[in-house]
C-alpha positions as a Markdown table, in Angstrom:
| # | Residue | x | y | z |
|---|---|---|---|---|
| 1 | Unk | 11.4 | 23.7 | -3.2 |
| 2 | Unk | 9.2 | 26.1 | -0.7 |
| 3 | Unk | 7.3 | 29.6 | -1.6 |
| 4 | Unk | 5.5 | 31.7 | 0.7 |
| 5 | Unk | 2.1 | 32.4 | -0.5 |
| 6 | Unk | -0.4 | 35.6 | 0.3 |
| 7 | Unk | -3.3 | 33.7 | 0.7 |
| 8 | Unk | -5.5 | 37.1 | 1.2 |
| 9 | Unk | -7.7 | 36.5 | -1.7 |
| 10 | Unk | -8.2 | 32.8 | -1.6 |
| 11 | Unk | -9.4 | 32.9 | 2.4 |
| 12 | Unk | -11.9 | 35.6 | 0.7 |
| 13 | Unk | -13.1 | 33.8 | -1.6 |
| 14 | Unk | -13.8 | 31.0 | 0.0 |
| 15 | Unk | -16.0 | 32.8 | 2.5 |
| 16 | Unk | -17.7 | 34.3 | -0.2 |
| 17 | Unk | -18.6 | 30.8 | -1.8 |
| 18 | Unk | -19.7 | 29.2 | 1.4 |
| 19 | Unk | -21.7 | 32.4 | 2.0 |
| 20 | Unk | -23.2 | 31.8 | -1.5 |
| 21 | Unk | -23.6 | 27.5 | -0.8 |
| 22 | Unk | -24.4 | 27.8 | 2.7 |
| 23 | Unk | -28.0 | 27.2 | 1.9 |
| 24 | Unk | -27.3 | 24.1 | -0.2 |
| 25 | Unk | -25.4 | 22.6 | 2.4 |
| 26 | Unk | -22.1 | 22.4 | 0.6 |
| 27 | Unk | -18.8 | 24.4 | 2.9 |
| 28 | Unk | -15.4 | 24.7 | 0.7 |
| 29 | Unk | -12.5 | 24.3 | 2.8 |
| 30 | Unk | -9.5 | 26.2 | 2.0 |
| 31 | Unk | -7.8 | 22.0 | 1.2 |
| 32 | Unk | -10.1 | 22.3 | -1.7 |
| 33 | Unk | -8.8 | 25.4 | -3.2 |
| 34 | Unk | -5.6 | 24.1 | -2.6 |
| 35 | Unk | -6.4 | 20.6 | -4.7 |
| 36 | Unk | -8.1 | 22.5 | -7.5 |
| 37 | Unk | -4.8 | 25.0 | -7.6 |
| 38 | Unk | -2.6 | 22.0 | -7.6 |
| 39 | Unk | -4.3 | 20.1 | -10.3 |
| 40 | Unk | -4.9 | 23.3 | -12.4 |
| 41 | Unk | -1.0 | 23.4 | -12.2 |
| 42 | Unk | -0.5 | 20.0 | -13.0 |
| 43 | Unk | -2.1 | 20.6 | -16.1 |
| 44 | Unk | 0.8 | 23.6 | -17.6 |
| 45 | Unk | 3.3 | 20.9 | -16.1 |
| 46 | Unk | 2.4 | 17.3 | -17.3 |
| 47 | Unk | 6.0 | 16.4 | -16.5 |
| 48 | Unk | 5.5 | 16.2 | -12.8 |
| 49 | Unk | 2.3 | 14.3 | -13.3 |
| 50 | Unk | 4.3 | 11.5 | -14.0 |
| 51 | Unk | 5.4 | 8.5 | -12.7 |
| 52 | Unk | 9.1 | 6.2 | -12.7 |
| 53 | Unk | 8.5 | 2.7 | -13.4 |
| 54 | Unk | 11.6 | 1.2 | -13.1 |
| 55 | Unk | 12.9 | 2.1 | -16.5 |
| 56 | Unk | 10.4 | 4.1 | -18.0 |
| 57 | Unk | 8.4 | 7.3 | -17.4 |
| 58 | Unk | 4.8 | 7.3 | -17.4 |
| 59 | Unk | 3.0 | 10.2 | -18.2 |
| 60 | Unk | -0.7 | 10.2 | -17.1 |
| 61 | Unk | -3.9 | 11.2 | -18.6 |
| 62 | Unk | -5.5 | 12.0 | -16.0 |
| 63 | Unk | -5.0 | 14.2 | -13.0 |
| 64 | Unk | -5.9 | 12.2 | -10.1 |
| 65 | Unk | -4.7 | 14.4 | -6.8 |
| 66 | Unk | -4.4 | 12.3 | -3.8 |
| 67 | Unk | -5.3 | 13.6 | -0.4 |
| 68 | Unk | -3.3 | 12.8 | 2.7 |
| 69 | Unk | -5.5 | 11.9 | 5.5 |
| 70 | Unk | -4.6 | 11.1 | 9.2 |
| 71 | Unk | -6.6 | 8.1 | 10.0 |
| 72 | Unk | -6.4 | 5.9 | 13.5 |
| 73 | Unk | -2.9 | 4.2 | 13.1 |
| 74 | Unk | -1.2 | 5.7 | 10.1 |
| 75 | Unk | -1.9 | 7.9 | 6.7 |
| 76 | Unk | -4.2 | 7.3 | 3.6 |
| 77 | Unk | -4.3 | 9.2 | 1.0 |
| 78 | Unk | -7.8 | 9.6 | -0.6 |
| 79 | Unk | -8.0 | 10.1 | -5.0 |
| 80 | Unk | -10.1 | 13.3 | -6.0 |
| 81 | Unk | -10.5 | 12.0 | -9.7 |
| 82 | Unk | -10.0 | 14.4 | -12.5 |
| 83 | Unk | -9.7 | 17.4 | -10.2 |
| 84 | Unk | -8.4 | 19.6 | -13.0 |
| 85 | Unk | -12.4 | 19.0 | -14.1 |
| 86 | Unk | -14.4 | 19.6 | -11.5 |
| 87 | Unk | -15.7 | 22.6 | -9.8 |
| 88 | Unk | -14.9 | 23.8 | -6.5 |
| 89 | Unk | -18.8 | 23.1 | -5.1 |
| 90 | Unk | -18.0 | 19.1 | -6.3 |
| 91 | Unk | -14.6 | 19.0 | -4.9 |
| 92 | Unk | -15.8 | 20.0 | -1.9 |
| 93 | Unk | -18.7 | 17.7 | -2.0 |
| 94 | Unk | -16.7 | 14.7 | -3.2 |
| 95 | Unk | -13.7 | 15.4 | -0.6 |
| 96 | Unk | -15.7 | 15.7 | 2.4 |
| 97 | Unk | -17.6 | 11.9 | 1.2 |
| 98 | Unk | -13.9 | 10.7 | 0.8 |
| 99 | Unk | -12.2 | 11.9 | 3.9 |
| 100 | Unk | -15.8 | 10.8 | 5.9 |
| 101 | Unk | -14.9 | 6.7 | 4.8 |
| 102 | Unk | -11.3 | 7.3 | 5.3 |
| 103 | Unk | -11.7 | 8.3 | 8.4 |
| 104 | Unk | -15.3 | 6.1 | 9.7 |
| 105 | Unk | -13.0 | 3.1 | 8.3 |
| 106 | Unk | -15.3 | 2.7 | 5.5 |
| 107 | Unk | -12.8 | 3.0 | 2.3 |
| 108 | Unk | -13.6 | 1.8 | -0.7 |
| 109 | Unk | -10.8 | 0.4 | -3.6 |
| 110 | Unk | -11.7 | 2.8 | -5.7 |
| 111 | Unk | -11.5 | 5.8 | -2.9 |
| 112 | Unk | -7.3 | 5.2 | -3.1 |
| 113 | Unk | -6.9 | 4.5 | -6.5 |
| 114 | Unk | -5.2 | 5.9 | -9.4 |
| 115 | Unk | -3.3 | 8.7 | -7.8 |
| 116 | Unk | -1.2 | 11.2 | -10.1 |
| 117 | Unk | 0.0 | 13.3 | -7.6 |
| 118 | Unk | 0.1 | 14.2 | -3.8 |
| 119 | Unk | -1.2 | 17.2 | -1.5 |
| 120 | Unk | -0.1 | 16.7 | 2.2 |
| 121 | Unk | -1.8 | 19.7 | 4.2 |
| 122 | Unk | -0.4 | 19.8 | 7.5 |
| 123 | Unk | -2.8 | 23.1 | 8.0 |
| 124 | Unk | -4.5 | 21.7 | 10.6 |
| 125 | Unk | -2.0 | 20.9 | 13.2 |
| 126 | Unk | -0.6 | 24.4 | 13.3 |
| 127 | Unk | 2.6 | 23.4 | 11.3 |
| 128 | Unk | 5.0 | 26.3 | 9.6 |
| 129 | Unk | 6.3 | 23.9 | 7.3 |
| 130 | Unk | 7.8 | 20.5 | 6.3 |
| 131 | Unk | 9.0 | 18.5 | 3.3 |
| 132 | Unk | 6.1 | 15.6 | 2.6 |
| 133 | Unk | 7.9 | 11.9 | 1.4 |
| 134 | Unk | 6.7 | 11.2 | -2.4 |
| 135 | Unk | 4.4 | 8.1 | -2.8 |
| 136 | Unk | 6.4 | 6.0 | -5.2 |
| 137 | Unk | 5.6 | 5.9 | -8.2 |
| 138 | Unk | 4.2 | 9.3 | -8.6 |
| 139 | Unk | 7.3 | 11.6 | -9.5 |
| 140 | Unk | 6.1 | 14.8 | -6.8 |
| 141 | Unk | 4.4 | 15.2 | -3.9 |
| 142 | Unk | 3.2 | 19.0 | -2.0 |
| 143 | Unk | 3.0 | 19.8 | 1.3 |
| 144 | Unk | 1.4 | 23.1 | 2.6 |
| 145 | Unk | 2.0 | 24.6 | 6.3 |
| 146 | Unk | -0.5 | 26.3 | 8.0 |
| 147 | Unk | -2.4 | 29.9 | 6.2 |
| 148 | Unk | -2.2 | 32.2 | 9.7 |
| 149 | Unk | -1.7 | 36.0 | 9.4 |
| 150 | Unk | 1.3 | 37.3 | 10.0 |
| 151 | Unk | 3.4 | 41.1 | 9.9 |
| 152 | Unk | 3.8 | 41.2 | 6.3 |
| 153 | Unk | 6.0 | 44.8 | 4.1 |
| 154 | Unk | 3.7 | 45.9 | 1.7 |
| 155 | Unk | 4.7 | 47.8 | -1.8 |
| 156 | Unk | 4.8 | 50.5 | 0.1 |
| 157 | Unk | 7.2 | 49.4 | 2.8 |
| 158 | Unk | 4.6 | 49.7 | 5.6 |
| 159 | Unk | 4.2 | 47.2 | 7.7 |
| 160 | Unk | 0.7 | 45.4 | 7.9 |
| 161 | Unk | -1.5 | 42.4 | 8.3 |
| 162 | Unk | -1.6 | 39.4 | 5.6 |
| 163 | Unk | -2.6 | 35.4 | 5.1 |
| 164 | Unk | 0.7 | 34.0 | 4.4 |
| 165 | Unk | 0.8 | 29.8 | 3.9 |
| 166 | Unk | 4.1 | 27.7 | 2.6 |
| 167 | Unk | 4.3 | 25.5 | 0.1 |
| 168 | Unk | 6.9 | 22.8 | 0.0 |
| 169 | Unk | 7.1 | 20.3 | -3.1 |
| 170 | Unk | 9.2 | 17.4 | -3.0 |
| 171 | Unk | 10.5 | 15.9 | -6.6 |
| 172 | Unk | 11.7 | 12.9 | -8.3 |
| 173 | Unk | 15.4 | 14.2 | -9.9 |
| 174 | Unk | 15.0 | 10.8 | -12.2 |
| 175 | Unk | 11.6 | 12.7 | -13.7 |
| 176 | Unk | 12.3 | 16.4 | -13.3 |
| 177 | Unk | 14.5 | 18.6 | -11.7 |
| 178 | Unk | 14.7 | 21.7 | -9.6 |
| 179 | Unk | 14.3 | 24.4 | -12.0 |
| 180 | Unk | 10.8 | 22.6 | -13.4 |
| 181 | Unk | 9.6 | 22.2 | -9.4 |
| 182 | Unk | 10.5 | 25.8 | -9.0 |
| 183 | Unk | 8.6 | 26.8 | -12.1 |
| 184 | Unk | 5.3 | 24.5 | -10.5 |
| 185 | Unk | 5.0 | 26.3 | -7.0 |
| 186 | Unk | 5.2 | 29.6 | -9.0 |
| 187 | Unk | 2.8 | 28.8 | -11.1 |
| 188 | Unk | 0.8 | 27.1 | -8.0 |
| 189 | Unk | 1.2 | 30.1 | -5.9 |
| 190 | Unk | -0.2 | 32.6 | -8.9 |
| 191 | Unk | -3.1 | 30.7 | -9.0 |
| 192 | Unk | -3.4 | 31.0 | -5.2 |
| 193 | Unk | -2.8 | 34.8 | -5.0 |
| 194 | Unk | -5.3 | 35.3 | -7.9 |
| 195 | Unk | -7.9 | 32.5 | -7.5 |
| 196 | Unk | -10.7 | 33.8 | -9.5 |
């Protein structure tokens, strides 16, 4: 299931917090609005942070969002722990320490551990969009394209200037179905279009 999001305010934001942080060293990258949004969501919809164990459905406790990062060779996905908790300053703090080990070769077990759910940002490499593979067990899986600005109608049915990013999730029919996916990128776009 795909949306198109105005990411407008959320690319303003963010340079208003790393104006605010710069002199504390931290910088928030737009992946860690995107994993607080995602676990914020994951919160109103506990179904799709779940997991099919053979013949049971296990709902966690946690919200554990994994973090797909291209390493020499392959993929790893990275756990930001309880991001539903944490503020954007630690996310930001926390991801950039677990993407450095990933990618310096450095991993600890506890870095890929215990993920809930999957966010496959594909931002980077200039990508529109595409539909990310779930990590069995977990029941979902998103992948975001790339935030660029693009002609966009306004209310007004002029044409102008907006951030516009896609938003793909991919979900388990044997834990939730279309309708309930739908429902989550909604929900994961409002938060996006109205960040603060």
């Amino acid at each position: 299931v795909t949306t198109s999001i105005d990411m407008g305010r959320a690319m303003s934001l963010r340079r208003a917090l790393n104006e605010r942080l710069e002199e504390r060293g931290i910088k928030i990258s737009l992946n860690d609005i995107i994993v607080k949004a995602a676990a914020l969501t994951l919160k109103e919809f506990p179904n799709i942070n779940s997991a099919f164990n053979g013949d049971t459905l296990v709902r966690y406790g946690h919200i554990n969002v994994g973090i797909a990062v291209a390493i020499e060779g392959g993929l790893l996905n990275v756990v930001s722990k309880d991001a539903d908790q944490a503020t954007l300053s630690t996310l930001a703090v926390r991801h950039k320490e677990l993407i450095g080990r990933a990618r310096e070769g450095k991993i600890r077990p506890e870095d890929v551990e215990g993920e809930t759910f999957a966010v496959s940002n594909l931002g980077p490499w200039d990508v529109d969009h595409f539909i990310a593979i779930i990590n069995p067990p977990a029941a979902a899986i998103l992948a975001l394209g790339t935030a660029e600005k693009v002609p966009v109608v306004n209310a007004d049915d002029t044409i102008g200037v907006g951030w516009r990013m896609k938003a793909t999730i991919s979900a388990d029919h044997r834990v939730t179905d279309g309708a309930e996916a739908a429902a989550f990128v909604q929900r994961f776009k409002q938060f996006l279009e109205d960040p603060v």
